[in-house]
C-alpha positions in Angstrom: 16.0 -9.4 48.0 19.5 -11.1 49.2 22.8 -10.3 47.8 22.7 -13.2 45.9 19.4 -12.0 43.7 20.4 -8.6 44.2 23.5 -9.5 41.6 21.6 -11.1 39.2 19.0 -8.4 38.4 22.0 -5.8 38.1 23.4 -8.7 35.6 20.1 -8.8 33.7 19.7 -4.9 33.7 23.8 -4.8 32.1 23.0 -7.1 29.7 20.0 -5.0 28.5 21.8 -2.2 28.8 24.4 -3.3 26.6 22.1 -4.3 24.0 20.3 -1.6 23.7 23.2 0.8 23.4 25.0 -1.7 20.3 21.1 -1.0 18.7 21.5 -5.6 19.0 17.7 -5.2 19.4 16.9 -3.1 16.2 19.5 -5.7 14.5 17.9 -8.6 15.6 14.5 -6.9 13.8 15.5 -5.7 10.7 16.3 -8.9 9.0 12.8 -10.0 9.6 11.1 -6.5 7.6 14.5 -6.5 5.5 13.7 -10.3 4.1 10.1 -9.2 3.7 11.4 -6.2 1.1 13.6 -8.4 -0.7 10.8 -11.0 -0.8 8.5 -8.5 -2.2 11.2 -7.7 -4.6 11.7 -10.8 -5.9 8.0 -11.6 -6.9 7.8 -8.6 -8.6 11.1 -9.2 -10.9 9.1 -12.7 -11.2 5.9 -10.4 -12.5 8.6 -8.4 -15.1 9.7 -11.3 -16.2 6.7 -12.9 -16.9 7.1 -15.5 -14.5 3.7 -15.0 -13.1 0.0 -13.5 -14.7 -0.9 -10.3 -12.8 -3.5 -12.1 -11.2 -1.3 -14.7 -10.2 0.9 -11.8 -8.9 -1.6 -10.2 -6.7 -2.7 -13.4 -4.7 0.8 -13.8 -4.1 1.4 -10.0 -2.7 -1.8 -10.6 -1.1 -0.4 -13.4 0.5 3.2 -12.0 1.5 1.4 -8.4 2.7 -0.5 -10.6 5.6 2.6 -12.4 6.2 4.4 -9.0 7.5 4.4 -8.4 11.3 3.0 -5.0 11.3 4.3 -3.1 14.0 7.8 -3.9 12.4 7.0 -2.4 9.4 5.3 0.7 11.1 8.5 0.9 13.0 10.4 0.7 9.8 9.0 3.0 7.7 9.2 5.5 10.4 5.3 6.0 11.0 5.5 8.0 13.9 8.0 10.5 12.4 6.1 11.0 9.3 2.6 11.5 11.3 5.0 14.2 13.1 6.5 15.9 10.1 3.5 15.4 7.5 0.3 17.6 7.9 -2.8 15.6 5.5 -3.8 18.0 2.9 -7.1 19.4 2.9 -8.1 17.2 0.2 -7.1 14.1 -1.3 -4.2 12.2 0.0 0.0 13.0 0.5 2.3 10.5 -0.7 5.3 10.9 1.5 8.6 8.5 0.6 10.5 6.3 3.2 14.2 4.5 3.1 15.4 1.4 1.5 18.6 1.6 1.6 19.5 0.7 5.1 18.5 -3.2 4.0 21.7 -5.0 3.4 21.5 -6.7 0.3 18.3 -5.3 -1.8 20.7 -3.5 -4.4 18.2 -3.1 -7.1 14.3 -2.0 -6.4 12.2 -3.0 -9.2 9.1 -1.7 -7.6 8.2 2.1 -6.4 6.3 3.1 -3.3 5.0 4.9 -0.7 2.4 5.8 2.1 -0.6 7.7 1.6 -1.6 10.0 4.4 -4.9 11.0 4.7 -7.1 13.0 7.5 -11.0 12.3 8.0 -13.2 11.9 5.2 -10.6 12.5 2.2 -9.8 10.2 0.2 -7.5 8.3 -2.5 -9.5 9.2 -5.2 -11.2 6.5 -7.4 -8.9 6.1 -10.4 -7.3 3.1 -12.2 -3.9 2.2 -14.2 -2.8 0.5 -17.3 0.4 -1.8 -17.5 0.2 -1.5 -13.7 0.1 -4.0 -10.5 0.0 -2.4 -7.1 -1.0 -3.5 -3.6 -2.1 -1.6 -0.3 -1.4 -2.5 3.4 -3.4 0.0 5.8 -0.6 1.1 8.5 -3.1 2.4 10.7 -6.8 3.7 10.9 -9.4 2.8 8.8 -11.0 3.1 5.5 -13.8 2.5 3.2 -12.3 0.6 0.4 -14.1 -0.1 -3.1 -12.7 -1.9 -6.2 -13.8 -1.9 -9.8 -13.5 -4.4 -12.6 -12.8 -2.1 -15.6 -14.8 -3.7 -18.5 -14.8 -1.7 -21.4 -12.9 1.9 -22.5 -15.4 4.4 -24.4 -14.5 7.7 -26.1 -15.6 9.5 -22.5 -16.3 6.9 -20.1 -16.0 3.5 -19.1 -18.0 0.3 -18.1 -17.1 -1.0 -14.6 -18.1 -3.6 -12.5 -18.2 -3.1 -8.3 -16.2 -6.0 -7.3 -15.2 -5.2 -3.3 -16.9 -2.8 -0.9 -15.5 -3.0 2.9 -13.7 -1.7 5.6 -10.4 -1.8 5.8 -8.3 -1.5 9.5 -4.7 -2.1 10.1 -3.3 -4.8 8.5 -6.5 -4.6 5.8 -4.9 -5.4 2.3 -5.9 -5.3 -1.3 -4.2 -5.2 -5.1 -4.9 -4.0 -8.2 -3.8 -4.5 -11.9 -5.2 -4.9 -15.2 -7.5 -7.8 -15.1 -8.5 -7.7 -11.8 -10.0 -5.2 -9.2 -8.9 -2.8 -11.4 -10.0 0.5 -10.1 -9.8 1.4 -6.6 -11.4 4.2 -4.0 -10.0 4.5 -0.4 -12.0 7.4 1.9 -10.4 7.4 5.0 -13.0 7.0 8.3 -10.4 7.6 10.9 -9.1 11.1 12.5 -5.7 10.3 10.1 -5.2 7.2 8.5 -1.7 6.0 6.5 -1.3 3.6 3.7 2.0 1.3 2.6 1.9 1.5 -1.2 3.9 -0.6 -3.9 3.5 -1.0 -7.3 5.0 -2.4 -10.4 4.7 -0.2 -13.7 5.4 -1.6 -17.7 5.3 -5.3 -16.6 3.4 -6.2 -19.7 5.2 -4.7 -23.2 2.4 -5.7 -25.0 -0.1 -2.9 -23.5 1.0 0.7 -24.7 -1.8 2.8 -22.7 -0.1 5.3 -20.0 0.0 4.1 -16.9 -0.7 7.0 -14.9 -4.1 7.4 -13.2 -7.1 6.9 -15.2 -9.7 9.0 -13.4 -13.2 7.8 -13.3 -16.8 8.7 -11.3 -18.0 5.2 -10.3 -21.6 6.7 -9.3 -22.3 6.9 -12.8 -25.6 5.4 -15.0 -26.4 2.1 -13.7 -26.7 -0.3 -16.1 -28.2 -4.2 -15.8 -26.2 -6.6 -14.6 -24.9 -4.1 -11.8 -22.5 -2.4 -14.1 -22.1 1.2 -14.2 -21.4 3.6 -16.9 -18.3 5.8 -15.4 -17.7 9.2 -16.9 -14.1 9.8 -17.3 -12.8 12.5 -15.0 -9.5 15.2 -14.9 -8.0 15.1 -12.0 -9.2 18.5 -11.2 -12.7 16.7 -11.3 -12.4 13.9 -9.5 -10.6 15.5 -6.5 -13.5 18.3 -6.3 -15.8 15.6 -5.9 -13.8 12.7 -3.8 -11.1 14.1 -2.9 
């Protein structure tokens, strides 16, 4: 190398350098994950204010989940330190919580979340919601994800319908609310396995049932047509058996 090229690397490596210690690099990333937040958080202010059906809603956080580089949003959420810090329980799945408020602008959240951690073979249990819209983004590993259509409510069970049975890798998404997909099973197939989590709960005033989990055993009495009769479950229940 002459003098001449000599100086120009050494200018290259200073001007790296210099980024990296004014964090210009991180800058230049977060606007990208930091528009992707406040994009999710204005179609779900569109969903509680009725400017979209919850179906409507879903193919459109369908739609902005795969738009989302994901190694940006790993890095965002702080994967790696909550794989460090976070030991998956023995059965079911954690829930551990990660930071909004370092995006510049995003005032007001409408919607909660957070990222399920899971070890081999446990699961987020199947369950549904009323009054409730939430979508999944698989961080990293893999899972065996199943959907139901809730159908009907009995005294002690329900009547679902299997709509979606398949794996799901990184980047694998899939929503829920109440008229579509509406009950969901994860069972993680990976050593550890972590899932992004947002939901909207009360977007529709006109349906009073809870909206905490509604427990159910989808390997119930089959029934023709392919439906099932699903007991309802405690929690207690359904983590003894899925969890």
């Amino acid at each position: 190398m002459d003098r001449r090229e000599f100086a120009g690397t050494m200018l290259s490596y200073g001007l790296i350098q210099l980024l990296w210690s004014q964090n210009l690099f991180a800058d230049d990333v977060k606007p990208i994950v930091g528009q992707w937040f406040k994009d999710l958080n204005t179609l779900c202010l569109d969903l509680k204010a009725k400017k979209l059906k919850d179906s409507e809603f879903q193919a459109k956080m369908e739609e902005l989940y795969r738009k989302i580089d994901l190694a940006e949003l790993v890095s965002f959420v702080e994967l790696d330190k909550i794989a460090e810090k976070t030991k998956p329980p023995a059965n079911g799945a954690l829930s551990a919580g990660f930071d909004l408020n370092k995006i510049e602008g995003l005032k007001s959240v409408t919607f909660g979340k957070q990222i399920f951690c899971l070890k081999k073979d446990r699961a987020v249990v199947p369950h549904g919601h009323s009054n409730m819209c939430t979508g999944f983004i698989v961080l990293r590993g893999s899972f065996r994800g199943r959907h139901y259509d809730r159908l009907e409510t009995k005294s002690d069970h329900y009547i679902v319908k299997p709509t979606i049975d398949s794996e799901f890798k990184a980047g694998g998404v899939s929503t829920i609310s109440d008229h579509k997909d509406n009950i969901h099973w994860f069972k993680c197939t990976s050593e550890t396995g972590y899932i992004f989590n947002a939901h909207v709960i009360g977007y529709d005033p006109t349906i009073s049932e809870s909206s905490g989990r509604l427990y159910v055993d989808p390997e119930g009495e089959k029934l023709a047509g392919g439906l099932i009769k699903a007991p309802k479950m405690s929690s207690g229940e359904c983590h003894k058996k899925y969890g």
